[in-house]
PQR file with spaces between the fields and no chain letter, atoms N, CA, C, O and H, PARSE charges and radii, in Angstrom:
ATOM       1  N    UNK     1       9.455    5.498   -9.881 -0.4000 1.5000
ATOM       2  CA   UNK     1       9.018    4.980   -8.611 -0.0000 2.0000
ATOM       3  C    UNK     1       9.113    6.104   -7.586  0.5500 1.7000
ATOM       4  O    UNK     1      10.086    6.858   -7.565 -0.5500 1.4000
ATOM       5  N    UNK     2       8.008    6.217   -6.666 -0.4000 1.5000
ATOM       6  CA   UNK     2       8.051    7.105   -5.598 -0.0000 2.0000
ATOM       7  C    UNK     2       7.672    7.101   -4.568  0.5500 1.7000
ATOM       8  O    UNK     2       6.566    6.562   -4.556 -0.5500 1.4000
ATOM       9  H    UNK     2       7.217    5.604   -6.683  0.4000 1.0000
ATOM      10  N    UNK     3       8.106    7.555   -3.203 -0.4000 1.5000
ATOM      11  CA   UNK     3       7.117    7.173   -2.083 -0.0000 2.0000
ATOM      12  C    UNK     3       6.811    8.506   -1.227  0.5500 1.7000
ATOM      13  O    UNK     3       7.433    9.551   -1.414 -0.5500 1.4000
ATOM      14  H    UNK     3       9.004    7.993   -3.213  0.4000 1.0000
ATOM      15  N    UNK     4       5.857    8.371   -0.332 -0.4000 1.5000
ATOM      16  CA   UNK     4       5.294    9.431   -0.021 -0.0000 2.0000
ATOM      17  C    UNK     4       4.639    9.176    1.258  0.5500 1.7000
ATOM      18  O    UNK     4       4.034    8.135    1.514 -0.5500 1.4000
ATOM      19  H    UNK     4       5.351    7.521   -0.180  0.4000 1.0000
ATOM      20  N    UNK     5       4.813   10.373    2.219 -0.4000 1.5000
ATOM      21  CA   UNK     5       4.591   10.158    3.922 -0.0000 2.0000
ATOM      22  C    UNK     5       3.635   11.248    4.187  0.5500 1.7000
ATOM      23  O    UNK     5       3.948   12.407    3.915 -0.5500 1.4000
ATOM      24  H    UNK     5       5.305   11.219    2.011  0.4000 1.0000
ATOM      25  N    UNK     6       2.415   10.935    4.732 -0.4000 1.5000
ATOM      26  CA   UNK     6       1.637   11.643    5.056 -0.0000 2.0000
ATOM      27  C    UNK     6       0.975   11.517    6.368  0.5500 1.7000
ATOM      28  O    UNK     6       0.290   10.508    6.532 -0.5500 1.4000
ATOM      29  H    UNK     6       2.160    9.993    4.953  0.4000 1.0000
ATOM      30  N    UNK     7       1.085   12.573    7.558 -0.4000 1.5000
ATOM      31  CA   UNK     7      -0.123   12.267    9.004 -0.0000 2.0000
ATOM      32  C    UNK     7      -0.733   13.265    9.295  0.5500 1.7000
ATOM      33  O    UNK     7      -0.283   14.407    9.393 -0.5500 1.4000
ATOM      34  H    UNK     7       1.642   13.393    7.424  0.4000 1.0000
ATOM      35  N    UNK     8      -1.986   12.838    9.480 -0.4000 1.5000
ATOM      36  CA   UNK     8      -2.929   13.882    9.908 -0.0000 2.0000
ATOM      37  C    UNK     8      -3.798   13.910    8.945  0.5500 1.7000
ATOM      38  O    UNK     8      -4.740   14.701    9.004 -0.5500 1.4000
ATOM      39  H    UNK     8      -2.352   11.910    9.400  0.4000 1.0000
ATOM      40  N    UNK     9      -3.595   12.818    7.595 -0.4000 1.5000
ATOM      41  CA   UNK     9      -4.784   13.669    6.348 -0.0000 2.0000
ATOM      42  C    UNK     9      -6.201   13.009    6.387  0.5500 1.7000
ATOM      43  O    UNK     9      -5.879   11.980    6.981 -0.5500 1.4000
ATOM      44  H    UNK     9      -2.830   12.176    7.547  0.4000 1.0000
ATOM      45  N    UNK    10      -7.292   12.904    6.211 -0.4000 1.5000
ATOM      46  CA   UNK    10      -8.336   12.432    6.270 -0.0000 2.0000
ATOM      47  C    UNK    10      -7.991   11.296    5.026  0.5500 1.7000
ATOM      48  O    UNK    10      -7.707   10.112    5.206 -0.5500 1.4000
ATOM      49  H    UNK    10      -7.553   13.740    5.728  0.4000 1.0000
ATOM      50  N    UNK    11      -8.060   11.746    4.203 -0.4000 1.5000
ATOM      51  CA   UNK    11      -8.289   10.691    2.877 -0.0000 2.0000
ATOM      52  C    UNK    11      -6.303   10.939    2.400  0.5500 1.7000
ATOM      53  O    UNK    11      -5.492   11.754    2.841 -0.5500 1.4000
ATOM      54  H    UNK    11      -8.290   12.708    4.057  0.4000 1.0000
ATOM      55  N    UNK    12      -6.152    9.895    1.415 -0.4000 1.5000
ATOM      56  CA   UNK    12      -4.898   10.237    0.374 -0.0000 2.0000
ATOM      57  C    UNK    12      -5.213    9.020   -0.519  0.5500 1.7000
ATOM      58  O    UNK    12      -5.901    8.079   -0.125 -0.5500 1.4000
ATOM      59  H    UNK    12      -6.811    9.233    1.057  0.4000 1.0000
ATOM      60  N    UNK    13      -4.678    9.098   -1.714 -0.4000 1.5000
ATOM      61  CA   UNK    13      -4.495    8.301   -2.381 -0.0000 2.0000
ATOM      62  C    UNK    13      -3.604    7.793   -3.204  0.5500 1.7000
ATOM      63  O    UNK    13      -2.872    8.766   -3.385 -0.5500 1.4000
ATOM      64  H    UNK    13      -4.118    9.862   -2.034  0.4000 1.0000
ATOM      65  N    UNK    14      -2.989    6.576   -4.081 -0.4000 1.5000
ATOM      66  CA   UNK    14      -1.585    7.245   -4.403 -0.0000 2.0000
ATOM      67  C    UNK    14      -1.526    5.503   -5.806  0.5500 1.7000
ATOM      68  O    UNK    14      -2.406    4.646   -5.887 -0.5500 1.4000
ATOM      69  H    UNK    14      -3.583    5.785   -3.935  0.4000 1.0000
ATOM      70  N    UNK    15      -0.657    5.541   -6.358 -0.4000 1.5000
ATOM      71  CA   UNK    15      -0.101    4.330   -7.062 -0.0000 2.0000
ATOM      72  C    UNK    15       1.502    4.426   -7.157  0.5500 1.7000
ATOM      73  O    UNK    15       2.171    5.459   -7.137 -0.5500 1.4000
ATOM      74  H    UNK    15       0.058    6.237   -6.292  0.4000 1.0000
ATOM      75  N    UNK    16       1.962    3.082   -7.268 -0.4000 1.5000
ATOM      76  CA   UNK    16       2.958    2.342   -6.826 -0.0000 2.0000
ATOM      77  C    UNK    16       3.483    1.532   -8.330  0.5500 1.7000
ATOM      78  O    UNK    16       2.935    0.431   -8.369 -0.5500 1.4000
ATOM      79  H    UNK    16       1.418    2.243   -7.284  0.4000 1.0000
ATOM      80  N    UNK    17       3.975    1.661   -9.005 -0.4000 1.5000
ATOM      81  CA   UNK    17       4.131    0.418  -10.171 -0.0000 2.0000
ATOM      82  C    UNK    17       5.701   -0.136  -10.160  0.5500 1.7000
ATOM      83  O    UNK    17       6.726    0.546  -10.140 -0.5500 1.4000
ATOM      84  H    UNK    17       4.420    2.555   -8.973  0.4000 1.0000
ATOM      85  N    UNK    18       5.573   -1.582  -10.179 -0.4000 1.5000
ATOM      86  CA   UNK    18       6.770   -1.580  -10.155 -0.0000 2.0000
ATOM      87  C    UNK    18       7.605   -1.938  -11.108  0.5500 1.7000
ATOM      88  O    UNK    18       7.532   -3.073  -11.577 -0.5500 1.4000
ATOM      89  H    UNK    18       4.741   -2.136  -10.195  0.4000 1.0000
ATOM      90  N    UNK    19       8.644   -0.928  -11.602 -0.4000 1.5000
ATOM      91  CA   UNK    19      10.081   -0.943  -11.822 -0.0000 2.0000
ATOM      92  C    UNK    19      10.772   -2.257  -12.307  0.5500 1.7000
ATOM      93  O    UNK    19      11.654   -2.182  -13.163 -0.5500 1.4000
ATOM      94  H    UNK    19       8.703   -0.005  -11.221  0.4000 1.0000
ATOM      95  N    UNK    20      10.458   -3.256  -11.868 -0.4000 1.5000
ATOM      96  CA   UNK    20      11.263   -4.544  -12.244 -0.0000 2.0000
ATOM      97  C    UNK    20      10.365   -5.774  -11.753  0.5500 1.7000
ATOM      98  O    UNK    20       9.521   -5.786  -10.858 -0.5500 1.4000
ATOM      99  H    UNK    20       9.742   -3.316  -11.173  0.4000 1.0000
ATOM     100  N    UNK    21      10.905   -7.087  -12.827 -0.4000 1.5000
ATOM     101  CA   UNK    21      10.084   -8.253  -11.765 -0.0000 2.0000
ATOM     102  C    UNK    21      10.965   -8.689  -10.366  0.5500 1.7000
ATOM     103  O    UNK    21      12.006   -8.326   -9.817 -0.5500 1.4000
ATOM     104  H    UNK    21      11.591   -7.077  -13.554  0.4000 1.0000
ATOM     105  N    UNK    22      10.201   -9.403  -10.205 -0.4000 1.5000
ATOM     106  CA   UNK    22      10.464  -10.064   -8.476 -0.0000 2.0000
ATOM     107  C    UNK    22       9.457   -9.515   -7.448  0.5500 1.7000
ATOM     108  O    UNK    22       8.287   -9.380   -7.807 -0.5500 1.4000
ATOM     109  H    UNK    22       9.356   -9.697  -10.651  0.4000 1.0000
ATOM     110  N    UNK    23       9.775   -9.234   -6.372 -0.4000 1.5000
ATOM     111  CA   UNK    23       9.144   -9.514   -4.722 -0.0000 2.0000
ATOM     112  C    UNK    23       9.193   -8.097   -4.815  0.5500 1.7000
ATOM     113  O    UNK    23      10.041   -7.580   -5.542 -0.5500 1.4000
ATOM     114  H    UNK    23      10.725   -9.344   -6.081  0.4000 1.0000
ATOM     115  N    UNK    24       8.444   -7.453   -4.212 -0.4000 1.5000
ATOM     116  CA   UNK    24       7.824   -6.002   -4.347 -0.0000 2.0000
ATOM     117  C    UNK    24       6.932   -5.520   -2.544  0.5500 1.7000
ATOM     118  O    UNK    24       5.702   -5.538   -2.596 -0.5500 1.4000
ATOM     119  H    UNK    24       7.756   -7.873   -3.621  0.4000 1.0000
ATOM     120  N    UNK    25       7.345   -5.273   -1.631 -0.4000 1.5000
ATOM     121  CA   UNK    25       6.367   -5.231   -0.521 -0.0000 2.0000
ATOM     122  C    UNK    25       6.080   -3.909   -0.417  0.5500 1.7000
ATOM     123  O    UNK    25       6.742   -3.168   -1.144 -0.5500 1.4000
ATOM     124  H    UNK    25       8.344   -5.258   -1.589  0.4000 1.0000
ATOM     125  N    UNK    26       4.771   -3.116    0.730 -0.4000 1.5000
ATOM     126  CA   UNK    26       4.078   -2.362    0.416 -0.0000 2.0000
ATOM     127  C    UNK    26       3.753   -2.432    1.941  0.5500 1.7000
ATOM     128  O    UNK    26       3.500   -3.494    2.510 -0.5500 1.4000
ATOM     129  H    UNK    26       4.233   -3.718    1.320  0.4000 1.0000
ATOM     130  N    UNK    27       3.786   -0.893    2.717 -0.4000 1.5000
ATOM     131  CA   UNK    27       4.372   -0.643    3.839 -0.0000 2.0000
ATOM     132  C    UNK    27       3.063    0.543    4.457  0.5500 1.7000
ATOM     133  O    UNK    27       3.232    1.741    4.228 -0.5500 1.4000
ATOM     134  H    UNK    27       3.991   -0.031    2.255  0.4000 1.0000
ATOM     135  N    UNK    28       1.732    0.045    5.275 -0.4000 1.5000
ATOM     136  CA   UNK    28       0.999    1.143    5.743 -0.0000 2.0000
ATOM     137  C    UNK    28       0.816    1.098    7.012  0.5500 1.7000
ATOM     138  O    UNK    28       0.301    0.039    7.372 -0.5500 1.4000
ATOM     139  H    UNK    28       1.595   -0.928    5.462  0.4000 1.0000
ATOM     140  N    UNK    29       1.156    2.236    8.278 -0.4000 1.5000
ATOM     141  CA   UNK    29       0.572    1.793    9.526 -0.0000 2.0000
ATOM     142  C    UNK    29      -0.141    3.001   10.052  0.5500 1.7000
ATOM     143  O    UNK    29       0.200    4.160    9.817 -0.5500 1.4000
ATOM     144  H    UNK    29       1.575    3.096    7.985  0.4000 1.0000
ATOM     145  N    UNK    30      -1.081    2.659   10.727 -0.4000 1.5000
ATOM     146  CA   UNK    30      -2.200    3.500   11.090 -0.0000 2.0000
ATOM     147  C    UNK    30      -2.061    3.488   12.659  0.5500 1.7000
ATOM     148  O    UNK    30      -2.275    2.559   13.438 -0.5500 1.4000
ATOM     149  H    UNK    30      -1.358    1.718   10.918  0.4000 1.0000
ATOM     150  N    UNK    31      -1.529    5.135   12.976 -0.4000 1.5000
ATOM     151  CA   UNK    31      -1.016    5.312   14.356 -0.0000 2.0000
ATOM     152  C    UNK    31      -2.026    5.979   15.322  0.5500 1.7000
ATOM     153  O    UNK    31      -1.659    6.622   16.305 -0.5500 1.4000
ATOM     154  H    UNK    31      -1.356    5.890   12.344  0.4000 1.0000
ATOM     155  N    UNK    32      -3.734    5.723   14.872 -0.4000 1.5000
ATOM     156  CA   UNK    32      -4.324    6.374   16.127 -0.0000 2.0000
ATOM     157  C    UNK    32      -5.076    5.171   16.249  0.5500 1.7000
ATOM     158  O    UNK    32      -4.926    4.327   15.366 -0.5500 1.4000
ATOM     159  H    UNK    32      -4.032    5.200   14.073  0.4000 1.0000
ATOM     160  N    UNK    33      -6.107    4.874   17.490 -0.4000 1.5000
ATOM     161  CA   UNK    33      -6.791    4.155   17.574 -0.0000 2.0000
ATOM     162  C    UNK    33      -7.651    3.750   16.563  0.5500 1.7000
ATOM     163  O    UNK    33      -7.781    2.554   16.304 -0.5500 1.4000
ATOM     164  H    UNK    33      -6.228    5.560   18.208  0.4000 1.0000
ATOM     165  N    UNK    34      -8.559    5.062   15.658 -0.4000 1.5000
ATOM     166  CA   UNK    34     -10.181    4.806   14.787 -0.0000 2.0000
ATOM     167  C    UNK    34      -9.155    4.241   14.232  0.5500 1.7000
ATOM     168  O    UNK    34      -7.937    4.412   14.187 -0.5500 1.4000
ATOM     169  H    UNK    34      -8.453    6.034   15.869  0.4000 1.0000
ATOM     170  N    UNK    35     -10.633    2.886   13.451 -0.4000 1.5000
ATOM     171  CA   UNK    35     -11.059    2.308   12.547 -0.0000 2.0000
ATOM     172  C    UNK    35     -10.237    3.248   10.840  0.5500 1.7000
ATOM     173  O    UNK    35     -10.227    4.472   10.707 -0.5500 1.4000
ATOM     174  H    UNK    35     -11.622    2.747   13.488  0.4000 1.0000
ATOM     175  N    UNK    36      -9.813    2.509   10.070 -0.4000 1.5000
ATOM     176  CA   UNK    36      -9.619    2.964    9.157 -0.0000 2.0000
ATOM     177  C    UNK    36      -9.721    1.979    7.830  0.5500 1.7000
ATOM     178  O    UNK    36      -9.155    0.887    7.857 -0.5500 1.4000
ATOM     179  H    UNK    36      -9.821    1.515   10.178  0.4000 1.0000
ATOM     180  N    UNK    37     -10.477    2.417    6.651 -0.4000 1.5000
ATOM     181  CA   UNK    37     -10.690    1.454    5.549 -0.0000 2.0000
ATOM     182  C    UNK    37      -9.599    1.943    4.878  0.5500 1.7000
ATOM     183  O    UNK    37      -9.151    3.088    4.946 -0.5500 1.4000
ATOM     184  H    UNK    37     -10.936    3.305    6.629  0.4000 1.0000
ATOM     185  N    UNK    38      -8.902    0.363    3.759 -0.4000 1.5000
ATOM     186  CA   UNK    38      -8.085    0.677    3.151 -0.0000 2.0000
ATOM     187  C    UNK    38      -8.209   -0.677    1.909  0.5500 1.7000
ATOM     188  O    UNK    38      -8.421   -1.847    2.228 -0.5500 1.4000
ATOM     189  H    UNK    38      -9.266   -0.567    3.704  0.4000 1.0000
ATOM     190  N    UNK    39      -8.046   -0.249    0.646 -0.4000 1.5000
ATOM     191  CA   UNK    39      -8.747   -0.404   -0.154 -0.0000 2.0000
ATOM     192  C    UNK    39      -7.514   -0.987   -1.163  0.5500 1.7000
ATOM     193  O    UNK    39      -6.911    0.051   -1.435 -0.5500 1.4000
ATOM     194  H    UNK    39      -7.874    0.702    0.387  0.4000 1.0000
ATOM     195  N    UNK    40      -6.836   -2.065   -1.844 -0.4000 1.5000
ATOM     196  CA   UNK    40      -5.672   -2.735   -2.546 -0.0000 2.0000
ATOM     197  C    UNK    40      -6.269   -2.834   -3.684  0.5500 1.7000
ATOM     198  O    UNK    40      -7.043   -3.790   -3.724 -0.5500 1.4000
ATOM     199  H    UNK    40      -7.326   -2.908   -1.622  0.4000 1.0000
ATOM     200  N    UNK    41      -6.194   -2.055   -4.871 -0.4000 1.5000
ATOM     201  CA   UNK    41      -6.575   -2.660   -6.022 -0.0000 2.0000
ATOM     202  C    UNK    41      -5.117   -3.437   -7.027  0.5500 1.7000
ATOM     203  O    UNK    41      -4.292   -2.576   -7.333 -0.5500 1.4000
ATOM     204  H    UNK    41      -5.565   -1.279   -4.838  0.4000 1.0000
ATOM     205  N    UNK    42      -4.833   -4.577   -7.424 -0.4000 1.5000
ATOM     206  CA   UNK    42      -3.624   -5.074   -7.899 -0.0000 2.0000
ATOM     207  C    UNK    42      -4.027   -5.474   -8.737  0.5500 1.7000
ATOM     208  O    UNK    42      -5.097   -6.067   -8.605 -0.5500 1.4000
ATOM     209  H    UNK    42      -5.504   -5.276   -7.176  0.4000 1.0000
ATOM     210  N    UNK    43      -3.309   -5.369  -10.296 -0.4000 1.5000
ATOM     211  CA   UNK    43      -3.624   -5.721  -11.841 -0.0000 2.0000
ATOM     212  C    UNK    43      -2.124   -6.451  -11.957  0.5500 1.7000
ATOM     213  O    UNK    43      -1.211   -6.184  -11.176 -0.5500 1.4000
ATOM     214  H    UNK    43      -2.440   -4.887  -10.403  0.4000 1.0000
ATOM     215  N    UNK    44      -2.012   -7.406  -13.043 -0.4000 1.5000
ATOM     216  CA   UNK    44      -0.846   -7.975  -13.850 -0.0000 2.0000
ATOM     217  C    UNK    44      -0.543   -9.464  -13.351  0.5500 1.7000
ATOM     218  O    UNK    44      -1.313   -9.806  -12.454 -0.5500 1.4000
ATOM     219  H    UNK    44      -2.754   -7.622  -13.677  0.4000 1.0000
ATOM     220  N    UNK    45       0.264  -10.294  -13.668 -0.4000 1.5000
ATOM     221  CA   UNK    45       0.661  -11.337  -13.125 -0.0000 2.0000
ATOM     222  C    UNK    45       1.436  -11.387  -11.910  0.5500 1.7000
ATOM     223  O    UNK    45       2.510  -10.979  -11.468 -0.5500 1.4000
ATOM     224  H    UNK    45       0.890  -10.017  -14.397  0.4000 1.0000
ATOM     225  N    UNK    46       0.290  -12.157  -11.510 -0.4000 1.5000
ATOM     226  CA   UNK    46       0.816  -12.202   -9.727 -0.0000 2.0000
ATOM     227  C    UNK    46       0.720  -13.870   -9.135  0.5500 1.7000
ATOM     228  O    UNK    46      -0.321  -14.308   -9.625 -0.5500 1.4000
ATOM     229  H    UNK    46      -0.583  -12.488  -11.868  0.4000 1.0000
ATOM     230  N    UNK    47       1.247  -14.749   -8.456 -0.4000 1.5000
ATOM     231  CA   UNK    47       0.903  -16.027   -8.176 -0.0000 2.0000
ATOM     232  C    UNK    47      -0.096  -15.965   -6.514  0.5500 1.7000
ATOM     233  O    UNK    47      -0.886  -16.759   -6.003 -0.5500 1.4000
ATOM     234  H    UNK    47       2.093  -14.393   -8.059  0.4000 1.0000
ATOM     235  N    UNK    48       0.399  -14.719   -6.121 -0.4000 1.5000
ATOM     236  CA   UNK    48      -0.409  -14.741   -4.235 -0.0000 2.0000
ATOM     237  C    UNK    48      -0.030  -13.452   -3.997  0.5500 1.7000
ATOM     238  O    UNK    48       0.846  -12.732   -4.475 -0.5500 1.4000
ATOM     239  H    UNK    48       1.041  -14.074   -6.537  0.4000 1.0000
ATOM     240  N    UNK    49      -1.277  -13.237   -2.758 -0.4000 1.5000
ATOM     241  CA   UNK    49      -0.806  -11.551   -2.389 -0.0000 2.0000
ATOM     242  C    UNK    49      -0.932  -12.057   -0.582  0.5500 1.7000
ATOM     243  O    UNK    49      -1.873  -12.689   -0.103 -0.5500 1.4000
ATOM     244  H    UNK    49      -1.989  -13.822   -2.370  0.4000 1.0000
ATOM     245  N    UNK    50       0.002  -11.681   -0.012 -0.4000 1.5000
ATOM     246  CA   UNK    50       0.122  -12.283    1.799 -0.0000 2.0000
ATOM     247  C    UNK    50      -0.269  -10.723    2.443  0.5500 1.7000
ATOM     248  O    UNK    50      -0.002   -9.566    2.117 -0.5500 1.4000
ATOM     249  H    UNK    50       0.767  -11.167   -0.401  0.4000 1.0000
ATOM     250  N    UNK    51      -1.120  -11.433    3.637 -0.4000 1.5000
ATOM     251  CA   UNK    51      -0.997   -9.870    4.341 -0.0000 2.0000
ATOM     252  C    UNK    51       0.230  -10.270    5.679  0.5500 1.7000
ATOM     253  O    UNK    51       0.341  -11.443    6.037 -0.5500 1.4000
ATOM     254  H    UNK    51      -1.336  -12.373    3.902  0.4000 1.0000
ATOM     255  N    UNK    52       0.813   -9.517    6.119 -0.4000 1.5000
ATOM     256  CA   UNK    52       1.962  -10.063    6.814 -0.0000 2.0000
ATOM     257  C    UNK    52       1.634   -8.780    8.413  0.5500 1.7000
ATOM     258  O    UNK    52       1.584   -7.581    8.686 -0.5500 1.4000
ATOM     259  H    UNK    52       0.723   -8.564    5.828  0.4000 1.0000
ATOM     260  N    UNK    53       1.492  -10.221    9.056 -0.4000 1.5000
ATOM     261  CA   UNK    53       1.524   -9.013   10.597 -0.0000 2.0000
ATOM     262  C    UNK    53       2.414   -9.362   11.313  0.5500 1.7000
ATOM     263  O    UNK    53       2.639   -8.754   12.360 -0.5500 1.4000
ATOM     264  H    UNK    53       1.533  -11.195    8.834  0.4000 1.0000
């Protein structure tokens, strides 16, 4: 498992797998004004995915 901090980059990309079962959350914030696309692809048994604001 690893995590990784990046500002200023145009693009990044990255995967996440997790380590054990249970509750798993997933942490992105976008600190300038533009518009930014961001793209969740999730595989395996899952019952719901929440977006939380």
């Amino acid at each position: 498992m690893s995590y990784e901090q990046g500002r200023g980059v145009p693009e990044q990309a990255g995967v996440i797998e997790a380590a054990f079962t249970g509750n798993h959350g997933w942490f992105w914030r976008n600190r300038t004004d533009a518009d930014v696309t961001l793209t969740l692809r999730a595989t395996g048994a899952y019952s719901e995915m929440k977006r939380m604001m």
